[in-house]
N, C-alpha and C positions, 0 to 999 in steps of 0.2 A: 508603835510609830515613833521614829527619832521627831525629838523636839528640832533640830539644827541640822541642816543637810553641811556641808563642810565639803567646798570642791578645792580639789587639790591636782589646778592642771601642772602638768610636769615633761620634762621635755631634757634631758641629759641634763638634769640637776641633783648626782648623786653626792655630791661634796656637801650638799644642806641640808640632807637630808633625815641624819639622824636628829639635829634639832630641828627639823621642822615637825617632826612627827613626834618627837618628844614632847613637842609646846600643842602638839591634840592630845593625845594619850593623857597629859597629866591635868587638863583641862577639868578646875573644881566642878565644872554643870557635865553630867557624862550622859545625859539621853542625846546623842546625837550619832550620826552615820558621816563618814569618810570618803566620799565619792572620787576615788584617783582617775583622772584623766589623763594618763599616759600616751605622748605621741611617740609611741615606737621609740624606746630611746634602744642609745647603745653603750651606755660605760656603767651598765651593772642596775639602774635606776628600778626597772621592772622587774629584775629578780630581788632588790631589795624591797619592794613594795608585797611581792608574792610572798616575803618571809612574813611581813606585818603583817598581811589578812589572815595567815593562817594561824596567826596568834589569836589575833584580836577580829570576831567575825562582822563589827562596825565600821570595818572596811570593806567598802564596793571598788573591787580592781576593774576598769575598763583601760583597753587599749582603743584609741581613736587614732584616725589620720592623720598626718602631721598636715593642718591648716591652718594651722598659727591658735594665737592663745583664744583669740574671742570665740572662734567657730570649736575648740575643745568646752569655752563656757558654756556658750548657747546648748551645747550638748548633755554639760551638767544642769542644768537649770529643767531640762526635762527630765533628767533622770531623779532629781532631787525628791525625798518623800517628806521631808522635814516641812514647820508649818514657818520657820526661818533658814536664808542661807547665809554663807559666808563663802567669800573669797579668801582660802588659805594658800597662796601661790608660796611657792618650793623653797625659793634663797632667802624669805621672811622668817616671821615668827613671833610671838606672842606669850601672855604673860598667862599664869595658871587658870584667873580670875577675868578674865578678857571678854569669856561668851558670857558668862554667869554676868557680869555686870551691867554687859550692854541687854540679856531679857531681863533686867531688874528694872534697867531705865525704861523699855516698852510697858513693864509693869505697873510704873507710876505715870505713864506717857502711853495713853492704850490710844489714840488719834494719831502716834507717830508711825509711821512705814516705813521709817528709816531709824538705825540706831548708828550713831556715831561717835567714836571715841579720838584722842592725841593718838600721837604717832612718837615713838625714837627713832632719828635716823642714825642708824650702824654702819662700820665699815665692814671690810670683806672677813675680817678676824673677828666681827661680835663686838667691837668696843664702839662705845662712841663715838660717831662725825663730826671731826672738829675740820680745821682751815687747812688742816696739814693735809688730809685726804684727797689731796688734786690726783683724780685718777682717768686716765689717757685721755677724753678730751674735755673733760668737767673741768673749764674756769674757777678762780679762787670767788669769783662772783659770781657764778651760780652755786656753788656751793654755799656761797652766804645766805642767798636765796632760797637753798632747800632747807637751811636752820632757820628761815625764821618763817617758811611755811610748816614745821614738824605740828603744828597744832591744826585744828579744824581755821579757817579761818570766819574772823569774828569782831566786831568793834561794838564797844569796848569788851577786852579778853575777858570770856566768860569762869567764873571762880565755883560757878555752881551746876549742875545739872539745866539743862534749857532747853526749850520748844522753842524749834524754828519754822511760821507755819509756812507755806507755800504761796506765793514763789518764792520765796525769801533766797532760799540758795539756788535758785535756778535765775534770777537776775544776778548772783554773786558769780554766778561761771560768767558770766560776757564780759568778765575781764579777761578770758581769753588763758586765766589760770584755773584749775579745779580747787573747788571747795574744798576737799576732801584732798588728800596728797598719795594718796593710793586704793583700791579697791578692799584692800586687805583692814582697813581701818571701821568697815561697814557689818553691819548687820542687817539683811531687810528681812521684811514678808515677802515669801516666798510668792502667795497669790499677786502680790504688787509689782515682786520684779516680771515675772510671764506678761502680766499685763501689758505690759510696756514695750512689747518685743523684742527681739532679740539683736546682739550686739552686730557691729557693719564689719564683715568679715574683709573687706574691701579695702579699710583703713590698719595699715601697719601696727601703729601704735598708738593710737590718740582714740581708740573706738569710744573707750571707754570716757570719754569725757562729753561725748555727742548721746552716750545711755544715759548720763547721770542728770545732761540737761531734760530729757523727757523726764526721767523721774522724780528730779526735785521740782518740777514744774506743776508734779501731780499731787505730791504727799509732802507730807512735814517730814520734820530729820527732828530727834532727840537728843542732844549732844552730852554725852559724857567726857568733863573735861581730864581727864586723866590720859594718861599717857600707858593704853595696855597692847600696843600692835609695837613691834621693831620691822621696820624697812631697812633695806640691806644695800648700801651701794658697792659693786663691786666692778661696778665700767662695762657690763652687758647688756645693763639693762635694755629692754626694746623703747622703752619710755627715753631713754638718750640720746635713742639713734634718729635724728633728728634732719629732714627730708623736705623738699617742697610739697610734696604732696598734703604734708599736716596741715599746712595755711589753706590750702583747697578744702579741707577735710572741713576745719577748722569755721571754715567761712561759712559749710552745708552746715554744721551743726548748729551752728549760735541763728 
């Protein structure tokens, strides 16, 4: 049985793909499975994933519906066998040492249901987001604002490994920001995320910040303050594309 299910929904993101699946594959902790959730793509993404499984048998290729990214989750989270998951979404990526360190932190933190690490935010070329990366509708001010959210947020900034018990981040979301600066930063127990049901396939982009308030509201987080996930802005993101409906969303979830 893989220790770490590892869902990887994907959706015509062949341009990241070789580092996205280079940053699993070379992954120091290697008991874990690959679960692809492919929504039907078309520029090559599926026949390059059908090269990887049949390399590597750690990977589970499923093609699903194209229903948007939460309803391909909710799909991996049943299919997961792992007794942890992760969120390895496609234009990301991650440091060798990433999974290894966040079950190290549940190992010193066996109360935690959450593992949390830093974040780098990158630009579309892999290097670091600095001021200059105004790209199509991202403000020089929001962009300041995702550099000084790239960490867990925290007061005073944590230097050391830290329990956060509950609610602790689930009153930190009704600031209407996420604790946490993307999915891919997380490690859970696996029984912990099912418990909590499954993500609002209803809400465009923000689903995920309406799961995280049920979850942090149940279990403690363990924060690893190291910086082992890279977030990728490249101007597609669905987390940008930004709608009245988020404030409706926004208002049911808190």
């Amino acid at each position: 049985r893989p220790l770490v299910s590892i869902l990887v929904p994907s959706l015509n993101a062949r341009s990241f793909l070789d580092e996205r699946v280079a940053s699993i594959v070379n992954q120091t902790l290697t008991n874990w499975e690959a679960i692809i959730l492919d929504s039907h793509s078309t520029d090559g993404t599926w026949e390059f994933f059908q090269a990887v499984g049949a390399r590597d048998p750690r990977f589970r290729l499923y093609q699903v519906p194209q229903e948007g990214l939460y309803a391909a989750l909710n799909r991996g989270m049943a299919l997961a066998n792992g007794a942890f998951v992760h969120v390895a979404t496609c234009d990301d990526t991650m440091l060798p040492d990433c999974i290894a360190s966040l079950i190290e932190a549940f190992e010193n933190c066996p109360e935690a249901g959450i593992a949390a690490c830093d974040i780098t935010l990158i630009n579309g070329q892999g290097k670091d987001l600095s001021m200059d990366d105004k790209i199509q509708n991202v403000s020089p001010v929001a962009i300041q604002e995702m550099l000084n959210l790239a960490a867990v947020r925290a007061y005073p900034e944590p230097k050391q490994l830290n329990y956060r018990r509950p609610p602790h981040d689930a009153i930190l979301h009704f600031s209407a920001k996420s604790v946490y600066f993307s999915l891919t930063q997380l490690l859970i127990r696996t029984e912990v995320a099912r418990s909590i049901g499954p993500f609002d396939t209803t809400v465009p982009s923000i689903a995920d910040l309406g799961w995280l308030v049920r979850l942090t509201s149940r279990v403690g987080t363990v924060h690893v303050p190291k910086r082992l996930t890279k977030w990728r802005l490249h101007g597609n993101q669905l987390s940008l594309c930004g709608d009245i409906s988020q404030l409706v969303a926004l208002q049911r979830f808190l």
